[in-house]
RODO-2510 file (C-alpha; in nm, 4 decimals, decimal comma):
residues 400
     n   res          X          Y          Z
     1     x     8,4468     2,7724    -0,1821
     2     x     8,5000     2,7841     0,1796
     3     x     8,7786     3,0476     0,2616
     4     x     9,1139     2,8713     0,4071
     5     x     9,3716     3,1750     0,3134
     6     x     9,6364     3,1794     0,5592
     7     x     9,7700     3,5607     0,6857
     8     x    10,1652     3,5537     0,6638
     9     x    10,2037     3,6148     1,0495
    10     x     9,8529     3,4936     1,2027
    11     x     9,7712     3,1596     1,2501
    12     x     9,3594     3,1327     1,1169
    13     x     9,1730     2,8513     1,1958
    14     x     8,8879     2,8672     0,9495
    15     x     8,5294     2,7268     0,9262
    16     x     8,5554     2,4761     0,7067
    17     x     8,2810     2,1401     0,8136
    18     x     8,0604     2,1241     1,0802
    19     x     8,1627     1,8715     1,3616
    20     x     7,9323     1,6642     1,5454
    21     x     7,8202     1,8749     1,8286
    22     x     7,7928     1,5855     2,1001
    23     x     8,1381     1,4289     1,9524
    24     x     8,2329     1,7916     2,0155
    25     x     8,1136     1,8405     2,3421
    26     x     8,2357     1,5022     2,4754
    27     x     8,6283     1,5810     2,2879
    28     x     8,6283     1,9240     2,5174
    29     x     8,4597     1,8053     2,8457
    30     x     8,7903     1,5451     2,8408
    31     x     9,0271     1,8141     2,7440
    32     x     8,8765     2,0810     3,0671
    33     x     8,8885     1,7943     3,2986
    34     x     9,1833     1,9594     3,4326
    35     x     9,1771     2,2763     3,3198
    36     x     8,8172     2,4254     3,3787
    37     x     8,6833     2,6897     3,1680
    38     x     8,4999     2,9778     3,3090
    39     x     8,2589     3,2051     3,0547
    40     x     8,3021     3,5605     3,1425
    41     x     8,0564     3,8119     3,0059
    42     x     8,0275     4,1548     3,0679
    43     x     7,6910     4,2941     3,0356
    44     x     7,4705     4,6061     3,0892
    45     x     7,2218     4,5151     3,3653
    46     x     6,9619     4,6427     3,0997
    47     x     7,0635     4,2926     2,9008
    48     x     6,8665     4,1325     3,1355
    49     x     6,5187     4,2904     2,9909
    50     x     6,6339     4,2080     2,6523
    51     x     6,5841     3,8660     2,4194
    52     x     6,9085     3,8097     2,3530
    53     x     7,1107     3,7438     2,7615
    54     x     6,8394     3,4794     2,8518
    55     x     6,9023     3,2797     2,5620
    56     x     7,2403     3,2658     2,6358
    57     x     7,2567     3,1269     2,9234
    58     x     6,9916     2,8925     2,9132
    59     x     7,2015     2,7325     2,6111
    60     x     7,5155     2,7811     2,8207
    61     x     7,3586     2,6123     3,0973
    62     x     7,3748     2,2820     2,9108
    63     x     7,7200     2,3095     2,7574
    64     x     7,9146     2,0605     3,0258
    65     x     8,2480     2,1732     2,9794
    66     x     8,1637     2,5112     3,0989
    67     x     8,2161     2,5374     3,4965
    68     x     8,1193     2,7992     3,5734
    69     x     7,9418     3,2112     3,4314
    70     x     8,1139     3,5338     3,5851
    71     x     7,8502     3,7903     3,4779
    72     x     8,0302     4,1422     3,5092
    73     x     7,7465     4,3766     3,4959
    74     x     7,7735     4,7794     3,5014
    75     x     7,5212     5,0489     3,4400
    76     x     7,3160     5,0661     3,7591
    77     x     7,3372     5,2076     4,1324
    78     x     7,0043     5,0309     4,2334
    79     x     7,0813     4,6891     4,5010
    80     x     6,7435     4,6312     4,4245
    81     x     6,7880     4,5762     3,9945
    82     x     7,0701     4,3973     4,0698
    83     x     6,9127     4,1690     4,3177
    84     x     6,6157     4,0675     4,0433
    85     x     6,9072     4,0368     3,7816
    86     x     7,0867     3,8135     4,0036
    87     x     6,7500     3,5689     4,0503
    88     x     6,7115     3,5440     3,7023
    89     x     7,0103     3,5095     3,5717
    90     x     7,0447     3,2533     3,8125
    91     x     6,6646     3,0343     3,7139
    92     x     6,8235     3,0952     3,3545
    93     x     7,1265     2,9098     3,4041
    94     x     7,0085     2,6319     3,5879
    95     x     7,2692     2,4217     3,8199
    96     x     7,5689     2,5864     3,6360
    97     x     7,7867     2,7593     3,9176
    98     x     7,7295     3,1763     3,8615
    99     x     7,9631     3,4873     3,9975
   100     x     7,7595     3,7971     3,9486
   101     x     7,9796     4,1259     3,9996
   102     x     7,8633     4,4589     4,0522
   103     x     8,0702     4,6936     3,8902
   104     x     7,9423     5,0070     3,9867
   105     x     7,8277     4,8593     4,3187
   106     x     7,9324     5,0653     4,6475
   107     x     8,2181     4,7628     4,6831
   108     x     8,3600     4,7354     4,3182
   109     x     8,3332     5,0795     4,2864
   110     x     8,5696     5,1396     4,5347
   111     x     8,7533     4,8902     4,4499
   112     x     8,8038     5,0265     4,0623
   113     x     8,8949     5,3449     4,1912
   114     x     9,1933     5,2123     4,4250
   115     x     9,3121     5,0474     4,1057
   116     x     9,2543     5,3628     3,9061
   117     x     9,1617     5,7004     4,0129
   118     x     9,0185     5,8278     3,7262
   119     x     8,7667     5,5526     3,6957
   120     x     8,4970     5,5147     3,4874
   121     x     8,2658     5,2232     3,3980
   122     x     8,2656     5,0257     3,0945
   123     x     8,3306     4,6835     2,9072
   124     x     8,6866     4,6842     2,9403
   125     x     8,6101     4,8228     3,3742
   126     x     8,4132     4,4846     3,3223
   127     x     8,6657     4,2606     3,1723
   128     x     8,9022     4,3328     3,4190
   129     x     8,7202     4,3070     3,6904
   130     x     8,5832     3,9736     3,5780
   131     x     8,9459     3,8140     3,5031
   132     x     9,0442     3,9718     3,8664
   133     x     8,8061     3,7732     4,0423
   134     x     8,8617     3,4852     3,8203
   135     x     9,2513     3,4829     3,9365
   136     x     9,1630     3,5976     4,3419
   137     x     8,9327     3,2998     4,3434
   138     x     9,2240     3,0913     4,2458
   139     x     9,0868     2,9936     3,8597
   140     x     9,3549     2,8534     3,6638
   141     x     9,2042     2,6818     3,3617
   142     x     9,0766     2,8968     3,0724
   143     x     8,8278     3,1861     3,0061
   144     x     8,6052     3,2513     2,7397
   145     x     8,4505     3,5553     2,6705
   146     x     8,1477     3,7307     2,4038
   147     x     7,9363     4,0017     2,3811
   148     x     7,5592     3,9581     2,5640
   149     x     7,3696     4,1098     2,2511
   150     x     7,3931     3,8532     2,0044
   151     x     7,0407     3,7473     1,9198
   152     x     7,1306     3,4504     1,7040
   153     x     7,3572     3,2637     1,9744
   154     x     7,4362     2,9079     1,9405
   155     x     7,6774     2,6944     2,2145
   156     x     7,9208     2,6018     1,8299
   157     x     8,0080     2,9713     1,9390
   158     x     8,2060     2,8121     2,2909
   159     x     8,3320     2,5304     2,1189
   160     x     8,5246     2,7004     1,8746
   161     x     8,6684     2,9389     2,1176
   162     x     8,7642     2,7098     2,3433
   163     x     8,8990     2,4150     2,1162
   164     x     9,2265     2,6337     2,0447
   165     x     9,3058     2,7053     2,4363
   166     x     9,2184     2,3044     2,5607
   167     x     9,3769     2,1114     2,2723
   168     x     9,7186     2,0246     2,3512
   169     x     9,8607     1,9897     2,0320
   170     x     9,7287     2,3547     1,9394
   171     x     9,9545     2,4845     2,2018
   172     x     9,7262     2,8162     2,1826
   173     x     9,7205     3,0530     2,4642
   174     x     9,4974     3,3020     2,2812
   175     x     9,2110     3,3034     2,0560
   176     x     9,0255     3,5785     1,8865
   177     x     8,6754     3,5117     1,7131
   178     x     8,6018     3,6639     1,3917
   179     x     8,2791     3,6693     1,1590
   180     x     8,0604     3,8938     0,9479
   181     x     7,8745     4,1667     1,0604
   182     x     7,5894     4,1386     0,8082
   183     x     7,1999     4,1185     0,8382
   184     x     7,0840     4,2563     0,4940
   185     x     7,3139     4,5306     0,5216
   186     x     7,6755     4,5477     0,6448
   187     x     7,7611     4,6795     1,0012
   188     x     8,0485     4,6843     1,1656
   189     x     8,1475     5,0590     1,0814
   190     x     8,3954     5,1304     1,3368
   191     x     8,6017     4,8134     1,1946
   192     x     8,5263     4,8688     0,8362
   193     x     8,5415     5,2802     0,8114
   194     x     8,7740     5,3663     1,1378
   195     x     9,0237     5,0902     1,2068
   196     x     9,1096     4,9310     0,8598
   197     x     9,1400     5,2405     0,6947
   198     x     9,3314     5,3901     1,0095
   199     x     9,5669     5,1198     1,0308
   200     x     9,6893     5,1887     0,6397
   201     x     9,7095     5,5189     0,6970
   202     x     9,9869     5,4716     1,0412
   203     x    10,1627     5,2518     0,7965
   204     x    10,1665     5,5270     0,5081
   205     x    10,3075     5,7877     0,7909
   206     x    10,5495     5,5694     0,9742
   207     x    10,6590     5,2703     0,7450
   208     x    10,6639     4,9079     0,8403
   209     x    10,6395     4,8535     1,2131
   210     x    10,5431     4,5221     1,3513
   211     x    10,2830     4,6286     1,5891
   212     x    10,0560     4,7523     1,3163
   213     x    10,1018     4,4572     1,0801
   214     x    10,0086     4,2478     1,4102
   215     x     9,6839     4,4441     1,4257
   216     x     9,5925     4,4443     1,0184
   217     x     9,6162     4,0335     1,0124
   218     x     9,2902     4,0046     1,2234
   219     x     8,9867     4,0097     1,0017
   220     x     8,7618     4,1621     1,2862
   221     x     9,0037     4,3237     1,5548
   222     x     8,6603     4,5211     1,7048
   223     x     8,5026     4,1909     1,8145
   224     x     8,4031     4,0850     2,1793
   225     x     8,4964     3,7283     2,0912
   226     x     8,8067     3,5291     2,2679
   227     x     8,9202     3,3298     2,4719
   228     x     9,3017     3,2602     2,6471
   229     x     9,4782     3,0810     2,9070
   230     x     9,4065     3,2400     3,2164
   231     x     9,7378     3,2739     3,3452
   232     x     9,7915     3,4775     3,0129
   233     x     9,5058     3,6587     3,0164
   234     x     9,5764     3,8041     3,3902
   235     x     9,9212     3,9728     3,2473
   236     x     9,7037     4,2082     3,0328
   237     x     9,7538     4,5790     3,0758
   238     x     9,3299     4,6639     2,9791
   239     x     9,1356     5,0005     2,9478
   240     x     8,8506     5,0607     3,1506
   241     x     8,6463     5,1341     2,7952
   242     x     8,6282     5,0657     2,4242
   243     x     8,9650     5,0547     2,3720
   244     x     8,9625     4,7389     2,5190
   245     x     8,9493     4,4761     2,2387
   246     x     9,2330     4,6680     2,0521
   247     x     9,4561     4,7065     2,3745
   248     x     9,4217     4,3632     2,4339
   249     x     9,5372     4,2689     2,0392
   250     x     9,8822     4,4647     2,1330
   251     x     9,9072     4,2746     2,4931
   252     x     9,8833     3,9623     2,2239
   253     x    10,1473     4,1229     2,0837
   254     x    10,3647     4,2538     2,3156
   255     x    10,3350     3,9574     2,5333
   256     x    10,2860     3,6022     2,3219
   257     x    10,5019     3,4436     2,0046
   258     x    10,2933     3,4098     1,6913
   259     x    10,2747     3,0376     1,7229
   260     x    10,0838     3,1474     2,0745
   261     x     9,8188     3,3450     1,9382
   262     x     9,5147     3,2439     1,6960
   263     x     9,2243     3,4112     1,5103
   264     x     8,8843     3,1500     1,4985
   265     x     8,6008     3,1846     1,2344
   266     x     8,3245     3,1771     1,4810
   267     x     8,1108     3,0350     1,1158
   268     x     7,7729     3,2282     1,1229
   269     x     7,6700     3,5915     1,0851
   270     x     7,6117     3,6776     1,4375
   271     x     7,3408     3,9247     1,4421
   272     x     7,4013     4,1893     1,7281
   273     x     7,2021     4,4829     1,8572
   274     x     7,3608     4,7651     1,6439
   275     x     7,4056     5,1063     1,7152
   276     x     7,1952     5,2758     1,4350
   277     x     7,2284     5,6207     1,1978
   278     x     6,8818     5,8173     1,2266
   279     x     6,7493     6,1360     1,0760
   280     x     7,1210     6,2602     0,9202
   281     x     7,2813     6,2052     1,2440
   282     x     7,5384     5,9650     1,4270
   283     x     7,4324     5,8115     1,7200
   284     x     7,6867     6,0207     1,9863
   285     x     7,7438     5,6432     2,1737
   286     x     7,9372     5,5208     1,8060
   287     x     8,1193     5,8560     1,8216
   288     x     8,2073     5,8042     2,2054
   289     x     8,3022     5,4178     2,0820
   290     x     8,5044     5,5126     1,7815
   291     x     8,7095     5,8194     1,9733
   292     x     8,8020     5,6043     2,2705
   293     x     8,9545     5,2705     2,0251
   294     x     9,1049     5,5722     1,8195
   295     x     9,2595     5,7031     2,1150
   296     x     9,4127     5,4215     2,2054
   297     x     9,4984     5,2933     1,9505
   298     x     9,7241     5,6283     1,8829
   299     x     9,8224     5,5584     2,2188
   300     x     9,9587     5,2233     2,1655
   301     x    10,1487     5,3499     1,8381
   302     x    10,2947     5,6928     1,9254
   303     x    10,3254     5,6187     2,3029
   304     x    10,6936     5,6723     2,2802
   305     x    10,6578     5,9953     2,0683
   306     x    10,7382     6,3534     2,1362
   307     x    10,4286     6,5461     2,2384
   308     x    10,4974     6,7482     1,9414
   309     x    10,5833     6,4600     1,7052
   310     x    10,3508     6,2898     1,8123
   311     x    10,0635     6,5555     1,7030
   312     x    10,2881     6,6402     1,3781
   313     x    10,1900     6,2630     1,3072
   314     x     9,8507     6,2856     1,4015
   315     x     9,8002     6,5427     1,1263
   316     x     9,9729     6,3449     0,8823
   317     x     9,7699     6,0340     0,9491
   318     x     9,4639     6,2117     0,9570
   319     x     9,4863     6,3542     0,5958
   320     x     9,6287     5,9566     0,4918
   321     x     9,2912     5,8601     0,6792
   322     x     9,0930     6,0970     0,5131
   323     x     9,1865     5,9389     0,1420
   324     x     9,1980     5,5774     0,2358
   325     x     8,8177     5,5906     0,4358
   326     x     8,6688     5,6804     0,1329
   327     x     8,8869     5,4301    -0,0735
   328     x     8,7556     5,1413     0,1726
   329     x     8,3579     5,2973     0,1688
   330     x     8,3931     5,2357    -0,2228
   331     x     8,5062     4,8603    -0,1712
   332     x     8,2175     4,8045     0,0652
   333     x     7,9810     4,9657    -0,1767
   334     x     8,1238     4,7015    -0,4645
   335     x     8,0533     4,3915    -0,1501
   336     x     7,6871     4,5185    -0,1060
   337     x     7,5995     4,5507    -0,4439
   338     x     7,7466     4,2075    -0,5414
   339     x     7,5950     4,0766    -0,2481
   340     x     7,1940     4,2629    -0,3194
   341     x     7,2370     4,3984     0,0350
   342     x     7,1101     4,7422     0,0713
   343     x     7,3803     5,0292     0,1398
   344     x     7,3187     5,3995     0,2288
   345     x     7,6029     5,6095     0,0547
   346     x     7,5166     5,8688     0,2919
   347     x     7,4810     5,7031     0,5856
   348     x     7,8655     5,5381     0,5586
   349     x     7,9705     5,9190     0,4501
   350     x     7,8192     6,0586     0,8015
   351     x     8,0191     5,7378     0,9514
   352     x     8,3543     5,8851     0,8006
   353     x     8,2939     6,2358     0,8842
   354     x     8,2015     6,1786     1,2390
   355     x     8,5441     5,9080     1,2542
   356     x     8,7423     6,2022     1,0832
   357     x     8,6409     6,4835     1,3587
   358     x     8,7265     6,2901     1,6465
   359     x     9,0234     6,2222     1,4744
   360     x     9,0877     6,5417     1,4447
   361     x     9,0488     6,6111     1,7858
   362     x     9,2372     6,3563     1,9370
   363     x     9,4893     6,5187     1,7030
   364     x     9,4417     6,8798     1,8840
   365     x     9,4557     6,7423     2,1827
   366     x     9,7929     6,6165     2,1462
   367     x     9,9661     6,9815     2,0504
   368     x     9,8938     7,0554     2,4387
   369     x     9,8281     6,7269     2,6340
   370     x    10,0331     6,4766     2,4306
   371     x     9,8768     6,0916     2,3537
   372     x     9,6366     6,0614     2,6290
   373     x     9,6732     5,7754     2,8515
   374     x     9,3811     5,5718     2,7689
   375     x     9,3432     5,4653     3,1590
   376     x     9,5281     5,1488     3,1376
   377     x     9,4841     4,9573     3,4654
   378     x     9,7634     4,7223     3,6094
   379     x     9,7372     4,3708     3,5461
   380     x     9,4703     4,1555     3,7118
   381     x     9,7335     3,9369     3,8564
   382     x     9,9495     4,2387     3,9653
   383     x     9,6895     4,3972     4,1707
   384     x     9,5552     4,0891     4,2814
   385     x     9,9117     3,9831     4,4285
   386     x    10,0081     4,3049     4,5449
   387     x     9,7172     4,3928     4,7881
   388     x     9,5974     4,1019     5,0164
   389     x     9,3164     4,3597     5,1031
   390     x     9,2428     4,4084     4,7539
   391     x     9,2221     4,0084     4,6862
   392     x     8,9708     4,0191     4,9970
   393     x     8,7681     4,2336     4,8767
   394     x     8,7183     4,1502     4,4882
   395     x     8,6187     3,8368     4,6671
   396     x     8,3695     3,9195     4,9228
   397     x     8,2127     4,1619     4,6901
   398     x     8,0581     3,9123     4,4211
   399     x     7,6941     3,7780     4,4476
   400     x     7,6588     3,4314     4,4011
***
């Protein structure tokens, strides 16, 4: 039986039938007529060598109600790489107007370190940067964005995203995709064994507070799946990291009623390059990727805390962590073996312990330094309205 449970204070919208596609596609290219919807993906130039970018966008390049790809790629100082990633990206997508920006570019760079000084590259760098141009180019329609790396991509995944935002009767002005993380095994550690188990363990410490039962009613708060208005979207406060999915959930928050905000089963187990455990060890990028959502995600809840509170609190939510990570490890265990996936004890127990010493440090940090600042950078639309120089040149640094 499909699953049509209804969180107290989240609106779901499940995945219950199938629609027509071309009914589908027709119902949405009437409902952007007005309001065009721009696909923003942020990307590591080394997607473009990969299986699973060129897929993409030769499906997206025949999904009409799309008008137009802002590609905002990092990871590379050559012109020349990002020249040959420009041509193909562009052969792959056809006719469909593309934005390519160049985040660690000599222009963008600069331009991320007026907005920030203590810059530094990454998906949420990306995201910004994306909805920037997007608003200094005078978009005013919607945006949807996803991860590059899904291998298993089908266009159902820009329909769904985008259904909530154009239908009027919705009256949805943000939309978060969920689904499994499974391919004969579970993934999704950093959801499963950091953030669900981290969550309980705030409430334990500091009671009921509406910010964290905000954040425990999404079933996959980690994923690069959503889509908004983008007038709403350009009010967002975002990280220049991996912080940025759950800094965006409390912008949700902070900023939008309940009956504003959504979370969409996306229907499929979207199969992702994952970041693997080899030879007893934890990859160090999963560490790097768990520290900086647990940062700010302490951020976000003790921002208003004492610097010594606020590591007395660490402490005590590190021990509650502790007790409730191997709690939720034991319910994914029961899933697996229900399920005949395979599950490595071990593997999730390396997971835990690597979580639980960043933890830990974040937690030292604090009795000297306070809640780090997880780099939050202004609003697009701030920054964009605020420097006429700045507007100028977010715009004459994209490749198209």
């Amino acid at each position: 039986m499909a699953d049509f449970y209804q969180h107290a204070r989240l609106p779901t919208l499940h995945h219950l039938a199938t629609p027509d596609s071309s009914e589908r596609e027709a119902e949405l290219t009437e409902l952007t007529r007005e309001r065009p919807v721009a696909l923003l993906l942020p990307a590591l130039h080394t997607e473009v060598h990969r299986p699973a970018l060129p897929s993409i966008l030769r499906q997206v390049a025949e999904v009409p109600y799309i008008a137009q790809v802002v590609i905002s790629m990092n990871g590379t100082q050559d012109e020349d790489i990002i020249s040959s990633n420009l041509k193909a990206c562009r052969e792959w997508l056809g006719d469909k107007p593309l934005t390519l920006l160049w985040n660690d570019g000599p222009a963008l760079d600069a331009i991320h370190r007026q907005v920030t000084p203590q810059n530094t590259h990454g998906k949420g760098a990306n995201i910004w940067m994306g909805l920037s141009w997007l608003h200094a180019s005078g978009h005013r329609g919607i945006v949807i964005s996803h991860d590059t790396d899904i291998l298993n991509y089908g266009p159902s995944l820009l329909a769904k995203l985008c259904y909530p935002i154009a239908h009027p009767r919705l009256g949805y002005r943000f939309a978060k995709g969920y689904y499994s993380r499974v391919a004969g095994r579970l993934f999704g550690r950093v959801t499963r064994l950091l953030i669900f188990p981290l969550i309980h363990a705030y409430q334990e410490v500091l009671g009921p507070m509406p910010l964290l039962e905000h954040l425990e009613n999404f079933r996959y708060p980690l994923s690069g799946e959503f889509s908004g208005d983008s007038s709403t979207l350009s009010q967002f406060s975002l990280p220049s990291s991996w912080g940025l999915e759950i800094a965006m959930l409390c912008e949700v928050h902070r900023q939008l009623r309940i009956s504003e905000m959504c979370q969409v089963d996306l229907g499929f187990h979207y199969e992702h390059r994952h970041r693997q455990l080899e030879h007893g060890t934890v990859e160090p990028g999963l560490v790097t990727a768990a520290a900086d959502v647990a940062r700010c995600l302490a951020w976000q809840v003790l921002r208003e805390s004492q610097e010594q509170a606020a590591e007395s609190l660490l402490r005590l939510v590190l021990e509650r962590y502790k007790v409730r990570a191997q709690e939720w490890m034991d319910r994914y265990e029961h899933v697996a073996l229900l399920n005949g996936l395979a599950y490595d004890r071990e593997e999730e127990s390396l997971a835990i312990t690597a979580f639980t010493e960043a933890l830990a440090e974040i937690a030292e940090k604090a009795a000297t330094q306070g809640i780090l600042h997880p780099n939050l950078r202004p609003p697009p639309a701030q920054s964009i309205q605020a420097s006429d120089s700045l507007r100028a040149n977010v715009l004459a640094a994209a490749l198209t």
